[in-house]
Every structure is written in C-alpha cells, then in structure tokens.
N, C-alpha and C positions, 0 to 999 in steps of 0.2 A: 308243518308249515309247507306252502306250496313253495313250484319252481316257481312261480310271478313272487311271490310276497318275499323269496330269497332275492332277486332277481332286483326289485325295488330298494329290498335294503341294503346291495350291496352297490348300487348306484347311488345314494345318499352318500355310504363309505367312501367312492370315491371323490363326490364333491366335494365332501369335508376335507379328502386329504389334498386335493385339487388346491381350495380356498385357503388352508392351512400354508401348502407350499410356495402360493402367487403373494399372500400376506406378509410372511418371513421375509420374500425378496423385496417385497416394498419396504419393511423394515429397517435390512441389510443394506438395500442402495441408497436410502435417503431419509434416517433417523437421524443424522446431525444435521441437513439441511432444513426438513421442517421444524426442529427444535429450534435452531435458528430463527427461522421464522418467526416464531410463535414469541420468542426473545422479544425478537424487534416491536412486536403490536404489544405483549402485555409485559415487559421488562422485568419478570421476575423467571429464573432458570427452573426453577423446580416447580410454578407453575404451566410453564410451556413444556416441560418433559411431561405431565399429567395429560393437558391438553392432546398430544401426539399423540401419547398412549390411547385414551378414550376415541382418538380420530382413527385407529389401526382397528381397536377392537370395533369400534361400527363399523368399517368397513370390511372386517372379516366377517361379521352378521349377516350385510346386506350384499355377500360377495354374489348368493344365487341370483342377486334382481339387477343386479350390473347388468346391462345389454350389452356392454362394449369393453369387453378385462382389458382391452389395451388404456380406457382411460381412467383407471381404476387410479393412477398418479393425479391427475388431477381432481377428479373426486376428495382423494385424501387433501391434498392440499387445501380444497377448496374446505372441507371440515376443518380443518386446523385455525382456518381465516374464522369463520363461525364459531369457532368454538372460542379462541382468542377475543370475538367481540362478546361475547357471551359472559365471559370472565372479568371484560374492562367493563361489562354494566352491573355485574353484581359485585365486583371493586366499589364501584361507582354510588350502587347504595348503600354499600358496607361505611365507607367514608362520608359521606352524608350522615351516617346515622352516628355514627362517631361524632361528628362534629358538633349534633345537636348533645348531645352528651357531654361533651368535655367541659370543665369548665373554665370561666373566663380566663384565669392565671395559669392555667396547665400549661408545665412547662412539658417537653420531647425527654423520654428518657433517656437514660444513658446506652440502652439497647436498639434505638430506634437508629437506622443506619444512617449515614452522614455523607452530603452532599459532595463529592469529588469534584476536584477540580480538571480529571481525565478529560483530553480529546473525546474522549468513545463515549463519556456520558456528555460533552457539550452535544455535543451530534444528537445522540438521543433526545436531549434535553427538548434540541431545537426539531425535531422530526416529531416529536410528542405535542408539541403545540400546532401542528397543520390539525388539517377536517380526515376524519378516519379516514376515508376512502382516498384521498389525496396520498396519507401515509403509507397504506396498504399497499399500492399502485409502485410508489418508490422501492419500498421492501422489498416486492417481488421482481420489478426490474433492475434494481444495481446492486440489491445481496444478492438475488436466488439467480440474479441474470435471464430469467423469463423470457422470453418474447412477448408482441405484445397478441400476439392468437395465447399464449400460453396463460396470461394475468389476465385477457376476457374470459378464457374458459374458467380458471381457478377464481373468479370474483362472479361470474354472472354476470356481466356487462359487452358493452358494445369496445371492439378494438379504436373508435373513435371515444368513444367514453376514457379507456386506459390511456391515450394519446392527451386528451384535454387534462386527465388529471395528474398525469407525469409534469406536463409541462406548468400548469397553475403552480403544481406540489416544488417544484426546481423552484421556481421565478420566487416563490415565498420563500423557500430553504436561503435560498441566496443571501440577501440581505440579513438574516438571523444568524447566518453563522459568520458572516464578515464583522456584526454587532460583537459576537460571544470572542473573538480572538485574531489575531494577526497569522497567526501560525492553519487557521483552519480556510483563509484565503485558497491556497495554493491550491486544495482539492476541489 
C-alpha cells in the first residue's frame, strides 16, 4: 500500500471518528428535546423516540455533505419535523384503511387506550385539531422556545411565514381551549 492510499484512508478514520464525536453531542445535548418534539406532532412516545433515532442516524451519514457542522442542530430538527409528518401520513393511511375494514358494529377493545380527561391531552387534543404547519410553528416556539430565525430554519419557511402562523395557530387555540375547560383559561 502507498504513502497517498494510507494517507486517504487515515483521513476517512478521522472523519468517521470526527462525525461519530459531533453526532454523540448532538445526541447528548438534545435527545429529550427533540423526542419532545416529535411527542407533540405524532403523540405517540415510542414512535417519536424512532423518529429521533432514524433523524441522528441520517444525520451521522450525511455528516460529510454538511457545509456548515455548526447547523448540523437544525438540520436534525428540521428531520425530526419530516420525519414526524411522514409518520402522521402513513398513520393516516393505516387508519383509512382500517376503517374501510372494520365492521359496522365493531366495537374498541378492551386494549385500545382510553380518552383522559388530563390537561396535557385536552391541550393536545385541541393543538391536534389546527393545519400541521400552524401546529408545528407553536411546538417549536413555546415547547422547544425557538426563536423565530430558529422554526424558519428548522421548517424551511419565511420568519414572516412563522410570525403569521404562530399567530393564526394562538388566535385558533384560544377559543378551543376556553371551549374544553375553565381551569385551561388561565394559561
């Protein structure tokens, strides 16, 4: 083997241990907030810990085509949002296609989980009924606290786009949650 063909592959070695090391820390600094995330767009825990997971591992892939490792965080985020809607469409014809199956009299079985009457799922309840992008918008600015350069970068839109849909996304939430309880006013 030549000095160049050692020389290349000990530059590969360091990328990988490079890309391995910057991936860990993205991990390490913010695997419960984008599982959070991921919570709030597709409300199931153990499919947003998936989602996370498969948003780390393409992002430790495509760590050599990054131009910019400093926004390797929004990147990831912005996979987790992608990835999350990609879940709530194949939810989406999974349940469709269920539904043409079931029959008329099916009743819910006794395993099928049962509708709380929790704050935290009225809130979801009523955050599930806005337009995705509306949702997403809120997610990212009062869980993840975002700014709004932070939710254009992590969504691909205009910081006027995140501005209109914060505010449409409030002005709707408003009214739905004063509907759902007396006690969910206050916030």
């Amino acid at each position: 083997m030549s000095d160049a063909q050692r020389g290349t592959r000990d530059e590969a070695r360091q990328e990988t241990a490079s890309a391995d090391a910057a991936v860990e820390q993205l991990y390490l600094a913010h695997w419960d907030q984008l599982v959070r995330l991921s919570v709030l767009l597709v409300r199931d825990q153990g499919t947003a810990e998936e989602i996370v997971q498969d948003a780390l591992v393409a992002v430790h892939q495509r760590w050599d085509r990054l131009t910019d490792h400093g926004k390797a965080l929004a990147y990831l985020r912005q996979a987790v949002v992608n990835r999350s809607r990609s879940a709530l469409r194949h939810r989406g014809v999974v349940n469709r296609y269920l539904a043409r199956q079931a029959a008329p009299g099916h009743l819910p079985g006794a395993d099928e989980p049962v509708l709380g009457e929790s704050r935290r799922r009225m809130v979801l309840d009523a955050l599930q009924r806005l337009p995705r992008r509306q949702r997403e918008v809120l997610a990212l600015r009062y869980y993840l606290e975002l700014s709004e350069a932070e939710i254009a970068e992590t969504l691909g839109i205009s910081r006027g786009a995140v501005k209109s849909h914060a505010s449409r996304g409030a002005a709707t939430l408003r009214p739905m949650l004063e509907e759902l309880g007396p006690d969910l006013r206050s916030d």
